[in-house]
matplotlib code that plots the C-alpha trace (Angstrom):
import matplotlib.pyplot as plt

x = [86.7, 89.6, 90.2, 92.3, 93.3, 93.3, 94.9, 94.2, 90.9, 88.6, 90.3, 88.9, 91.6, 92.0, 87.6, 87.2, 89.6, 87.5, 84.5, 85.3, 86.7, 83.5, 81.2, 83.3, 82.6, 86.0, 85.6, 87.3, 89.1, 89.5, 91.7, 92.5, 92.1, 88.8, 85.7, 84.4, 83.5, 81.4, 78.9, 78.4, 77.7, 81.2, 83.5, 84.4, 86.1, 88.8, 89.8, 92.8, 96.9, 99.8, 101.5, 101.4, 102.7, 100.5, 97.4, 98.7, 99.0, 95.7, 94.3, 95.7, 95.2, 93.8, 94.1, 95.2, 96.4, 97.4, 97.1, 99.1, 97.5, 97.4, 100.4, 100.8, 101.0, 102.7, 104.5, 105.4, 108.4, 106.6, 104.4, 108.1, 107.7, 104.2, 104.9, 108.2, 106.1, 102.9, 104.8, 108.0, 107.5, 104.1, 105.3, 107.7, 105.3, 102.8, 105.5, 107.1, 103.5, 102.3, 105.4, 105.1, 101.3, 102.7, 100.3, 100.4, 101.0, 101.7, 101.2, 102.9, 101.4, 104.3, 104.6, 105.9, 107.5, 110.8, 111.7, 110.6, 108.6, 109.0, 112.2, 113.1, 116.7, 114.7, 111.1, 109.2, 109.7, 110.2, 110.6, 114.4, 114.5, 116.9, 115.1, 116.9, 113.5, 113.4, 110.8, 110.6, 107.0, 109.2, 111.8, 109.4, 108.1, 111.3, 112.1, 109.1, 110.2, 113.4, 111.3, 109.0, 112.1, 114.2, 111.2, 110.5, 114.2, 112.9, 110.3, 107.3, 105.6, 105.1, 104.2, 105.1, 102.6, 104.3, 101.1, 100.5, 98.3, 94.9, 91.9, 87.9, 85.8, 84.0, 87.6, 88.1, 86.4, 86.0, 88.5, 88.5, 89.8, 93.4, 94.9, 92.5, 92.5, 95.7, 96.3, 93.7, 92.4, 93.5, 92.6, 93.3, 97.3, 97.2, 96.4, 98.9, 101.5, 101.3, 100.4, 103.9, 105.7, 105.8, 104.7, 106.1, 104.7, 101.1, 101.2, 101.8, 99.1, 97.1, 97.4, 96.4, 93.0, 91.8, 88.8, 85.9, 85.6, 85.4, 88.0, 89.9, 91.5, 95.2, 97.5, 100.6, 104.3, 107.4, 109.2, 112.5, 111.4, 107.8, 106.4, 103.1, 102.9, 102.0, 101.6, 99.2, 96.1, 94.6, 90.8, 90.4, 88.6, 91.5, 93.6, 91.6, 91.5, 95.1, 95.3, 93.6, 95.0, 98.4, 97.3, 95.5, 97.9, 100.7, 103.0, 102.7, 104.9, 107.9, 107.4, 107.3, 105.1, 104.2, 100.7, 98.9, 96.8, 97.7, 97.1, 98.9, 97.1, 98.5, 97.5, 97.5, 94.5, 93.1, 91.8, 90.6, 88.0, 87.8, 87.3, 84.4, 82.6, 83.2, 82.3, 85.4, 88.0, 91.9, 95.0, 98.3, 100.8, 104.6, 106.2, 109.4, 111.8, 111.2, 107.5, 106.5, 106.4, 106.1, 105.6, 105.4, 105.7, 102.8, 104.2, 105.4, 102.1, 100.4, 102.3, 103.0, 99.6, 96.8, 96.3, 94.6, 92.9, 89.5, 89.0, 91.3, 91.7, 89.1, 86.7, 86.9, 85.7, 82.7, 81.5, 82.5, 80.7, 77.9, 77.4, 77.5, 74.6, 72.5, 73.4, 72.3, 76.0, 75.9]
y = [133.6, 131.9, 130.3, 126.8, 124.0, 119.8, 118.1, 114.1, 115.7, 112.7, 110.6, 110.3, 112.7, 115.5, 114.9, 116.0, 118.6, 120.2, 119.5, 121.1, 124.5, 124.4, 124.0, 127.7, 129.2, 129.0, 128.1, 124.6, 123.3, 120.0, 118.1, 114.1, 111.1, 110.2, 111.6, 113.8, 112.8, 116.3, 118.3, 121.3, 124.9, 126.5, 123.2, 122.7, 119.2, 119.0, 115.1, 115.4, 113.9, 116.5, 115.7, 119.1, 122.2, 124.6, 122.4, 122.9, 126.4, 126.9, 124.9, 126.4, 130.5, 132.6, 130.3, 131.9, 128.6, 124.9, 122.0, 119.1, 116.0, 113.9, 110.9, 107.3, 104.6, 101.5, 99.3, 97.3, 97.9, 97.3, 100.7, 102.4, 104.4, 105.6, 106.8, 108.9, 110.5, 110.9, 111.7, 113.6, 115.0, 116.3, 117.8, 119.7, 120.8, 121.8, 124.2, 125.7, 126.8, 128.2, 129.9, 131.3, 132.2, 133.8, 131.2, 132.7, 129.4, 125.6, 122.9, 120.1, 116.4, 114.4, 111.4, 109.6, 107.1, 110.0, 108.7, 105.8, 105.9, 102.2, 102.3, 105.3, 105.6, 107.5, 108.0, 110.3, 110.9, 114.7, 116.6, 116.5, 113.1, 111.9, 111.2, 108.0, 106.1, 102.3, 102.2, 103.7, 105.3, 107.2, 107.9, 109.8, 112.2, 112.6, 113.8, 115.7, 117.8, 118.7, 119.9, 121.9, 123.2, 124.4, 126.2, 128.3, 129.2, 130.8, 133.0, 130.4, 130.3, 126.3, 124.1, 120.5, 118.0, 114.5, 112.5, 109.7, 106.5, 107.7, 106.0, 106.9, 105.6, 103.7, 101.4, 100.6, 97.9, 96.9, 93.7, 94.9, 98.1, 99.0, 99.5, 97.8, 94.5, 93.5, 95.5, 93.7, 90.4, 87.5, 86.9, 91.0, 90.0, 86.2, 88.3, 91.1, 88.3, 86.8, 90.2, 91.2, 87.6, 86.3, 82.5, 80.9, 83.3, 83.5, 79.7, 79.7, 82.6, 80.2, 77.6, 79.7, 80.2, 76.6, 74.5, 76.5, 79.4, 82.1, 85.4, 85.9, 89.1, 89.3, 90.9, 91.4, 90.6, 90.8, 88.1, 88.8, 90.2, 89.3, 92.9, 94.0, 96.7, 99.9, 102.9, 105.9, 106.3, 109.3, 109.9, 111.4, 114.9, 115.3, 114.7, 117.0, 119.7, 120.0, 120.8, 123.3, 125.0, 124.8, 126.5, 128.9, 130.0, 132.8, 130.6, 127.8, 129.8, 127.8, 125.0, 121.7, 119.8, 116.0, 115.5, 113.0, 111.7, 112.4, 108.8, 105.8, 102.0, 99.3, 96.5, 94.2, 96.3, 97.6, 94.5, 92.2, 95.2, 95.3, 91.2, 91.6, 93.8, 92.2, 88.7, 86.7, 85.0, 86.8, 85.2, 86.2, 86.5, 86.7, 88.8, 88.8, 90.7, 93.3, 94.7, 97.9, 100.2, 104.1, 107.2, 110.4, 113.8, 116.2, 118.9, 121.2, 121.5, 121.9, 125.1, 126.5, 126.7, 125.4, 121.7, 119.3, 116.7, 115.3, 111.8, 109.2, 105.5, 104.1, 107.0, 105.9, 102.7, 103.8, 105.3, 102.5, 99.9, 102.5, 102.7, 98.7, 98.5, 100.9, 99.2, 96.0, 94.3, 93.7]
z = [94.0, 92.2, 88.7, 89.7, 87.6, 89.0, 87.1, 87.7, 88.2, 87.8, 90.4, 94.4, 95.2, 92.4, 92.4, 95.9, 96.1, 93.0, 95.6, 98.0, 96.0, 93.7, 97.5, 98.7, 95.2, 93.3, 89.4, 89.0, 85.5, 85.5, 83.2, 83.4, 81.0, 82.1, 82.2, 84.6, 88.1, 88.7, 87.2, 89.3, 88.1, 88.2, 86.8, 83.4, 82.6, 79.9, 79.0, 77.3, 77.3, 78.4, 75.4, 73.5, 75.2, 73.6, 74.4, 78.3, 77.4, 76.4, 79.3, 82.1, 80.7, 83.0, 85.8, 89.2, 90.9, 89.3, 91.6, 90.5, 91.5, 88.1, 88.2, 87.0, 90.3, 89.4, 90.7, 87.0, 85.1, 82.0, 82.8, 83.6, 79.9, 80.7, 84.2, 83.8, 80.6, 83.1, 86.6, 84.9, 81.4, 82.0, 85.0, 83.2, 80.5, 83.6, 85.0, 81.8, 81.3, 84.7, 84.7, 81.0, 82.0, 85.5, 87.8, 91.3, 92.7, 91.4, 93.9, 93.9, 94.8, 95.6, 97.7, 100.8, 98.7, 97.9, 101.4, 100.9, 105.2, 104.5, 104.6, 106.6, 108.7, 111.4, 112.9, 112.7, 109.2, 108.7, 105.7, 106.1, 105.7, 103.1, 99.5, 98.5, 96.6, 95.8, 93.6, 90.2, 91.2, 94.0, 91.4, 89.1, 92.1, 93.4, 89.8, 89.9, 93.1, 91.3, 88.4, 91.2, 92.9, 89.7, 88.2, 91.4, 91.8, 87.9, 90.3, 90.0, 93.1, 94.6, 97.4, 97.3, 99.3, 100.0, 100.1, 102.9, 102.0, 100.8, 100.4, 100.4, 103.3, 100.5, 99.8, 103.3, 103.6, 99.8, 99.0, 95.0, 96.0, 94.7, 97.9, 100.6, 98.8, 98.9, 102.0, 104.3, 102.5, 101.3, 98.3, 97.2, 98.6, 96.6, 93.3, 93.8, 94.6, 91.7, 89.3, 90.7, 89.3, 93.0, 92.6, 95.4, 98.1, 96.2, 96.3, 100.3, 100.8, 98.6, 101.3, 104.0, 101.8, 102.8, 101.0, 102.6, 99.5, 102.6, 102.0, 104.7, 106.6, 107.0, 109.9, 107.8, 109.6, 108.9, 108.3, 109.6, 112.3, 113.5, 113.8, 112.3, 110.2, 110.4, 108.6, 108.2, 105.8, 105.4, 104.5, 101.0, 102.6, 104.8, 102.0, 99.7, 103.0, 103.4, 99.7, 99.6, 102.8, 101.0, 98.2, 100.3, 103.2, 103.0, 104.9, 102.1, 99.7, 98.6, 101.6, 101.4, 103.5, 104.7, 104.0, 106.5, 109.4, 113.0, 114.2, 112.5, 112.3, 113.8, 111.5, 114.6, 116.5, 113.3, 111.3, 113.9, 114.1, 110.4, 110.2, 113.0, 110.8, 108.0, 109.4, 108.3, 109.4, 110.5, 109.2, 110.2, 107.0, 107.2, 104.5, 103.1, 105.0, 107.9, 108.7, 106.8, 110.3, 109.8, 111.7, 109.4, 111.1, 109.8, 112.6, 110.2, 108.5, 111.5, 112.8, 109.7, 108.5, 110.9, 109.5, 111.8, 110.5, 111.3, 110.1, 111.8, 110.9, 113.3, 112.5, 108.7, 110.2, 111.8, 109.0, 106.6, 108.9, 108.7, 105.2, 105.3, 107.1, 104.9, 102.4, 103.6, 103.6, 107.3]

ax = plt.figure().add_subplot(projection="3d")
ax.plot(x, y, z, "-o")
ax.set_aspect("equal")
plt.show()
């Protein structure tokens, strides 16, 4: 039985991994901003800010392992301040403490977005991959690695996860979700267009909307180059799996590792399915510049320490459409 600290504890990621460790035994110390997702025997919850050092101290004592999952996503410049405090200076307080408390081993959740795979000069996407990141998100975990890396050249034992796309089973098919809604519906892309300052393309998405009040499902294309996308997303318990295993496994030890699904989702196959479930109607919407296509290699992973993953995309569905139906949705 081990003593491990989530941060970002209270969110679908950090919550499950504390799941899952809490299900084999392990005690679980949770620490985020917001309250606490779980209430088993064997978690504690601690809401609190990583703004003092002694308060991170005190939080992670007697810990064997920290798991690093707590981070600021944005893709605003007005929440730049916040997220290099939450993704970079916390970070730093994190390790300067597990070090100074002699944690066996700190991992790291970074992210695919230190390539960026959306923009990446080769496929697959290994771990090799040059880290050259276009948004200010990637920027913070990339700065974040360096932190990770530095501290364990100090003797502090890490593993760094580049996360894929993540989402809950719950979210796939949920148009108010963060990452489905303006990922497969209309309406979710029309407000992210124009929470992003993008007038001109909301306004034509708007027009694609027509008089009838019904959402719609969109097959995202590049403009440039009339490709759909494509891109990997992971199921939260795989997610949460792989996690663990890396903070398990001998071979772990100093690695870094891509963190993701086996099968990638072809947005062109993939929501026509989604839309018959759903009952609506499919749109095809061309994006600014080329389609986001990606294939990230989780080979390493595999060898190294066993990883396989059991949930692919269209399994998610299933049980999605699933939960639908009991629900009495469809």
């Amino acid at each position: 039985m081990a003593n491990i600290v989530i941060t970002g504890a209270a969110g679908r990621i950090g919550s499950c991994i504390a799941a899952q460790l809490l299900a084999r035994g392990d005690q679980v110390t949770g620490v985020d901003l917001q309250p606490a997702r779980l209430t088993q025997p064997g978690y504690r919850h601690i809401e609190c800010r990583f703004d003092c050092p002694a308060r991170v101290q005190e939080i992670i004592a007697g810990a064997d392992v920290v798991v690093h999952t707590g981070a600021l996503m944005s893709w605003h410049p007005k929440d730049n301040d916040a997220m290099f405090h939450a993704n970079v200076t916390a970070t730093r307080l994190l390790l300067e403490a597990a070090k100074n408390q002699r944690i066996a081993r700190f991992v790291f959740a970074s992210s695919g977005e230190v390539y960026p795979e959306v923009r990446a000069h080769s496929l697959p996407v290994t771990e090799d991959h040059p880290r050259n990141p276009i948004s200010f998100y990637g920027l913070t975990k990339l700065l974040g690695e360096e932190l990770v890396q530095f501290w364990q050249r100090q003797g502090l034992e890490t593993v760094i996860l580049r996360f894929p796309h993540t989402q809950a089973v719950t979210e796939i098919l949920d148009e108010s979700s963060f990452f489905s809604g303006p990922r497969f519906f209309l309406r979710g892309k029309i407000r992210q267009q124009r929470d992003f300052g993008n007038s001109a393309l909301a306004d034509r998405l708007e027009r694609e909307q027509g008089a009838d009040g019904l959402d719609k499902m969109i097959i995202q294309h590049g403009e440039a180059d009339g490709l759909p996308y494509m891109m990997h997303i992971a199921d939260v318990r795989d997610t949460a799996a792989g996690v663990i295993l890396a903070l398990d496994h001998p071979a772990a030890a100093n690695q870094i590792f891509n963190l993701g699904p086996d099968d990638v989702v072809e947005f062109d196959k993939a929501v026509p399915e989604m839309a018959r479930i759903m009952e609506l109607p499919v749109v095809n919407v061309a994006m600014p510049g080329p389609a986001v296509r990606f294939i990230t290699s989780n080979q390493k992973m595999k060898a190294l320490l066993g990883y396989q993953p059991r949930y692919g995309f269209l399994t998610m569905l299933e049980e999605a459409a699933r939960l639908r139906r009991e629900a009495g949705q469809g």
